[in-house]
Backbone as CSV, one residue per row, in Angstrom:
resi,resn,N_x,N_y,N_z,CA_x,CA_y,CA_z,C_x,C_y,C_z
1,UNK,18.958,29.136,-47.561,18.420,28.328,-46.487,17.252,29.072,-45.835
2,UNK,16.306,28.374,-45.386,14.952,29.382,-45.018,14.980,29.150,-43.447
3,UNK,14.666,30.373,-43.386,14.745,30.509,-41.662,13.638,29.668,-40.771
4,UNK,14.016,29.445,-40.119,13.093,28.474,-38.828,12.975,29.643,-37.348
5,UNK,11.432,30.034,-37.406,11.570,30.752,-36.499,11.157,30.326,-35.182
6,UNK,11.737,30.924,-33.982,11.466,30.445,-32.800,9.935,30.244,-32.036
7,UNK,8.942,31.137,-32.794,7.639,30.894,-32.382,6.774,29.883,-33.717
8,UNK,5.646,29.630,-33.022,5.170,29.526,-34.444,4.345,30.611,-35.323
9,UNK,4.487,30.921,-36.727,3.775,32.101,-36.948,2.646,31.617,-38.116
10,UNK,1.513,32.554,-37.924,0.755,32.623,-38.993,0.732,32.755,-40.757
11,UNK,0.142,31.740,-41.500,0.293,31.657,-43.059,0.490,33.112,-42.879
12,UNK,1.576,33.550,-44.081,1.683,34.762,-44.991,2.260,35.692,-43.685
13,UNK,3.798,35.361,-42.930,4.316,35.664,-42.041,5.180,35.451,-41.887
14,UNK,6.502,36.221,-41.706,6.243,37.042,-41.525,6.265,38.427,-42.615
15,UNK,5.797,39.512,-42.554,4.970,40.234,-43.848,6.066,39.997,-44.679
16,UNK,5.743,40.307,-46.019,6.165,40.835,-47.407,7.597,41.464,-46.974
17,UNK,7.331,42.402,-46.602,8.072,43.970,-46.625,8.944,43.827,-45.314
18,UNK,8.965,42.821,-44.871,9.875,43.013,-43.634,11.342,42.447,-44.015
19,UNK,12.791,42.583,-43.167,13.803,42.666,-43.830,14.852,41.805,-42.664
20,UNK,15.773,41.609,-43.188,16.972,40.925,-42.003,17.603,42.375,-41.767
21,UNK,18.011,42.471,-40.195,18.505,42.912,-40.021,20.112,42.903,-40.331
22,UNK,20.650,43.766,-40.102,22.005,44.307,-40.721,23.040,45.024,-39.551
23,UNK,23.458,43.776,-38.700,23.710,44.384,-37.453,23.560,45.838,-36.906
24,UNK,22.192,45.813,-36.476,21.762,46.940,-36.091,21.291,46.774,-34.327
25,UNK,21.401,48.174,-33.905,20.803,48.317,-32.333,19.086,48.361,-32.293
26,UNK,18.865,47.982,-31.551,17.643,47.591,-30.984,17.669,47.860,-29.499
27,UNK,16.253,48.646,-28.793,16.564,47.995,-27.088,14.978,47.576,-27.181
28,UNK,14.891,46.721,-25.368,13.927,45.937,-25.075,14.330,46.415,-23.687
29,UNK,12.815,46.666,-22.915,13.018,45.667,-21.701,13.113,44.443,-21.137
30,UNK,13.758,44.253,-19.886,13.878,42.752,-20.142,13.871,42.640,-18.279
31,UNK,13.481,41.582,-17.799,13.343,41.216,-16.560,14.470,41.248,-15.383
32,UNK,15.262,40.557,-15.908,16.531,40.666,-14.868,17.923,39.936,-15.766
33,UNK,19.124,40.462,-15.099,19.860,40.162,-15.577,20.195,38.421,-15.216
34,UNK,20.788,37.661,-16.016,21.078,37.901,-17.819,19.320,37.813,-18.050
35,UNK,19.326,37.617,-19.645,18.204,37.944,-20.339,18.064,36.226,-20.619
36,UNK,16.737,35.802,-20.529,16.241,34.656,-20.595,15.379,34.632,-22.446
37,UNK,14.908,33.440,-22.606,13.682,33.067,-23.832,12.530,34.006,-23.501
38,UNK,12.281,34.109,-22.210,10.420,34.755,-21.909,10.984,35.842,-21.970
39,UNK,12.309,36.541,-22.143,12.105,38.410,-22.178,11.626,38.475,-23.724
40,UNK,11.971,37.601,-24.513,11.550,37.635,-25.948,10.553,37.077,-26.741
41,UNK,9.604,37.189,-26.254,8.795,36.534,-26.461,7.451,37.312,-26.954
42,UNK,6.584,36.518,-28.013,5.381,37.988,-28.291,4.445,37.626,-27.667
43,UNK,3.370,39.306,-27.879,2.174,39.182,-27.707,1.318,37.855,-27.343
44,UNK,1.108,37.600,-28.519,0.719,36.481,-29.242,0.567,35.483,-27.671
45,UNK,2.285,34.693,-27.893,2.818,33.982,-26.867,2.810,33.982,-25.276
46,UNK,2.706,35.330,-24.867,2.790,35.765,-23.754,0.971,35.689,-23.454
47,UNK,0.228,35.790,-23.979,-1.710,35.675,-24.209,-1.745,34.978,-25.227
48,UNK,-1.889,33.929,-25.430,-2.480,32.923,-26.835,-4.286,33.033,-26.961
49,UNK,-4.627,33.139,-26.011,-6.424,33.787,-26.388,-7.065,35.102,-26.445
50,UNK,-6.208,36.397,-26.018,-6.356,37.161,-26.035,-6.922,37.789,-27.113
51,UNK,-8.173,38.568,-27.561,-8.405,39.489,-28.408,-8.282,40.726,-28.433
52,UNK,-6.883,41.356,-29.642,-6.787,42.141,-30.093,-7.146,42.901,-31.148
53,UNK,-7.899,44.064,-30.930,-8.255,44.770,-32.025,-7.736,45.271,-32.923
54,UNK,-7.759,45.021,-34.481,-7.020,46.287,-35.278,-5.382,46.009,-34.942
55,UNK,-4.819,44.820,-34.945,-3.784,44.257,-35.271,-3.547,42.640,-35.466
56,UNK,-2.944,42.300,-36.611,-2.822,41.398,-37.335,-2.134,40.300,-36.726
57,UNK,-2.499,38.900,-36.811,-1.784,38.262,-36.365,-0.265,38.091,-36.284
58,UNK,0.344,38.550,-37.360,1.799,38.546,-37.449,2.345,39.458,-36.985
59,UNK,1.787,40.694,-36.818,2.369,41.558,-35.679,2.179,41.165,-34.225
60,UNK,1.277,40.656,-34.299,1.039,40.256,-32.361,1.954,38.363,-32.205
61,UNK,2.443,38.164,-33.415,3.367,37.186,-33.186,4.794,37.560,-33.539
62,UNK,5.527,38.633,-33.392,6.290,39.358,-33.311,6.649,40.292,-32.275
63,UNK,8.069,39.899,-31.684,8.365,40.987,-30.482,8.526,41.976,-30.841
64,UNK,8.166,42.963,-29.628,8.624,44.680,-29.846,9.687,44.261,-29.502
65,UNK,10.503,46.000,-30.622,11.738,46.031,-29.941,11.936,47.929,-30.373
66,UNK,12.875,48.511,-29.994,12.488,49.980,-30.109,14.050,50.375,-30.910
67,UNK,13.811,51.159,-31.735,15.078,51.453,-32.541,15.985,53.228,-31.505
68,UNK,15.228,53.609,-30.642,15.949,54.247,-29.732,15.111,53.827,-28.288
69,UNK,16.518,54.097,-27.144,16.106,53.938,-25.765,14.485,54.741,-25.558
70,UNK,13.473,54.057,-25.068,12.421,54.496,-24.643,12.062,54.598,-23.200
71,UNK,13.054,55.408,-22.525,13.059,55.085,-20.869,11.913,55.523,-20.454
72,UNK,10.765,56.780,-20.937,9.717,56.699,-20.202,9.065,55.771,-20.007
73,UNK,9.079,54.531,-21.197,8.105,53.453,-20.612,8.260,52.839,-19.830
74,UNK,9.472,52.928,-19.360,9.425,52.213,-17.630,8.598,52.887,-16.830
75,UNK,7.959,53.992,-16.996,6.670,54.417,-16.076,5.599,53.531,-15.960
76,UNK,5.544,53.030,-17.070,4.293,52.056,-17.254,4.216,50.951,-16.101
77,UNK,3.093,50.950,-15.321,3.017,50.048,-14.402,3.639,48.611,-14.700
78,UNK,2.924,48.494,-15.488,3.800,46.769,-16.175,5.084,46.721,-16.512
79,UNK,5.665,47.547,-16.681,7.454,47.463,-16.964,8.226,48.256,-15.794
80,UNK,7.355,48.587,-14.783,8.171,48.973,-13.714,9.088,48.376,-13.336
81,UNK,10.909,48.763,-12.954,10.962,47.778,-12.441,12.487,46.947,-13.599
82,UNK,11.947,47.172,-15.123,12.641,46.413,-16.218,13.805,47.120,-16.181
83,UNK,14.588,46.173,-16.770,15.971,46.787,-17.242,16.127,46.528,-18.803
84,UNK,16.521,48.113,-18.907,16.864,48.220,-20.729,18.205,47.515,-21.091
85,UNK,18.300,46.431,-22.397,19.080,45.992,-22.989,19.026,47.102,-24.252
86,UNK,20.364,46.240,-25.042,20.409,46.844,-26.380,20.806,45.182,-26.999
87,UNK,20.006,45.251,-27.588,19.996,43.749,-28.820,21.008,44.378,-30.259
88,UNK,21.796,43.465,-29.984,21.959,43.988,-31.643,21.693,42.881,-32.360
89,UNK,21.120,42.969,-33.626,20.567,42.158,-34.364,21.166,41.610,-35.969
90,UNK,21.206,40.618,-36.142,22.443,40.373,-37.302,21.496,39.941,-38.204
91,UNK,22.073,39.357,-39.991,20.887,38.792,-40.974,20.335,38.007,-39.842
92,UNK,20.719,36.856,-39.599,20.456,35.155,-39.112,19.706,35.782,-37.916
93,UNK,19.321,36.487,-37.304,18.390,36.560,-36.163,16.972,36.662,-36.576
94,UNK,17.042,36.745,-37.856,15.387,36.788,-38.206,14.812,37.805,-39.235
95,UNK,13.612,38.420,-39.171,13.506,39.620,-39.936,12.475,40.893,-39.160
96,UNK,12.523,41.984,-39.337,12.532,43.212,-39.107,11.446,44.279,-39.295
97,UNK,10.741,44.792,-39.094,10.109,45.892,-39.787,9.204,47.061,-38.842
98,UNK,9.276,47.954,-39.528,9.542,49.287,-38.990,7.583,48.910,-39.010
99,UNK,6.822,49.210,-37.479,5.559,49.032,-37.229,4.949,49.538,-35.910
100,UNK,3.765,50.688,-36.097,3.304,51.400,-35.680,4.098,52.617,-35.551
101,UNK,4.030,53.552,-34.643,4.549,54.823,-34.580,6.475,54.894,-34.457
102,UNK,7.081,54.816,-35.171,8.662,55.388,-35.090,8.895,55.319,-33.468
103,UNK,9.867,54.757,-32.769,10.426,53.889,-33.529,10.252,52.458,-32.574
104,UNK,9.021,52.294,-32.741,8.577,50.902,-32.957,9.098,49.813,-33.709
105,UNK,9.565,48.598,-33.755,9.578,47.734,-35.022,9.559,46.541,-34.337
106,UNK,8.643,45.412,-34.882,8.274,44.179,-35.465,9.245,43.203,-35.377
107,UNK,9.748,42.179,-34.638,10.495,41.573,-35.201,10.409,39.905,-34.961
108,UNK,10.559,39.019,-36.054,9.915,38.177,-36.113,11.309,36.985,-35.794
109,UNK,11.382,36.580,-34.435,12.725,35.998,-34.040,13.137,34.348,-34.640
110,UNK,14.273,34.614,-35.384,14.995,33.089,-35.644,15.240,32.573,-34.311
111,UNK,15.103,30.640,-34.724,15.738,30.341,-33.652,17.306,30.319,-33.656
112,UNK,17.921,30.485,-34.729,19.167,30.802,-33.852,19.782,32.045,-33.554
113,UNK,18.764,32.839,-32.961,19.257,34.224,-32.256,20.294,33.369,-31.109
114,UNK,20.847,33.807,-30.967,21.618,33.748,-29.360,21.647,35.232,-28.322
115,UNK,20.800,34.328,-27.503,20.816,35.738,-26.082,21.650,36.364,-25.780
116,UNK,22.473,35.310,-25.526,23.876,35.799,-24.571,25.381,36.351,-25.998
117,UNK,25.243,36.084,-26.742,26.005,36.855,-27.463,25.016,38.835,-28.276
118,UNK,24.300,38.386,-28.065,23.603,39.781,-28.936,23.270,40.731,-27.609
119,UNK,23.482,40.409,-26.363,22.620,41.639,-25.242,23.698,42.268,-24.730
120,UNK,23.691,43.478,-24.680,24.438,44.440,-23.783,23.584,45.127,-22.924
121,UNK,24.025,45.719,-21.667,22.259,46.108,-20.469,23.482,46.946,-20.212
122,UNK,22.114,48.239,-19.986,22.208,49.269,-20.302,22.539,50.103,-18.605
């Protein structure tokens, strides 16, 4: 059965080389508790005219998500403030891939992720 993903994404997307996850941990920041659709949401989605340099459409239509806790980035003015979840991620949530610096990764969301069963806050 072919996945239906929750955004819309660009021909030849999402990449080749990317994978279903395998109930694995993931964290995100996320706005407030519980976790809503807009904590998950990409680039892309969150700026639809925005120009980005030197990254591909299918990555900027793909949420970050971080394969360990990244608490300094709550320094970052813009995530001041967030609260860290841990996503865990199953096949059926979509597919995966390890992008830009470790441990960054890509992930290109099914719609039938479910919020409220996959978030634990941290």
């Amino acid at each position: 059965m072919a996945t239906t993903y929750y955004e819309i994404l660009p021909e030849s997307c999402p990449e080749i080389d990317a994978k279903p996850a395998s109930n694995e941990k993931f964290y995100r920041l996320i706005r407030a508790k519980p976790a809503i659709n807009g904590d998950f949401q990409s680039k892309r989605m969150k700026q639809p005219n925005a120009l980005f340099k030197d990254i591909s459409e299918c990555i900027l239509s793909a949420v970050s998500i971080y394969k360990q806790t990244e608490m300094d980035i709550k320094k970052l003015p813009s995530l001041k403030g967030k609260i860290p979840a841990i996503i865990t991620l199953t096949p059926t949530d979509g597919l995966i891939k390890q992008t830009f610096t470790n441990p960054h990764y890509s992930w290109w969301r099914a719609k039938e992720f479910e919020i409220e069963n996959s978030i634990t806050y941290i």
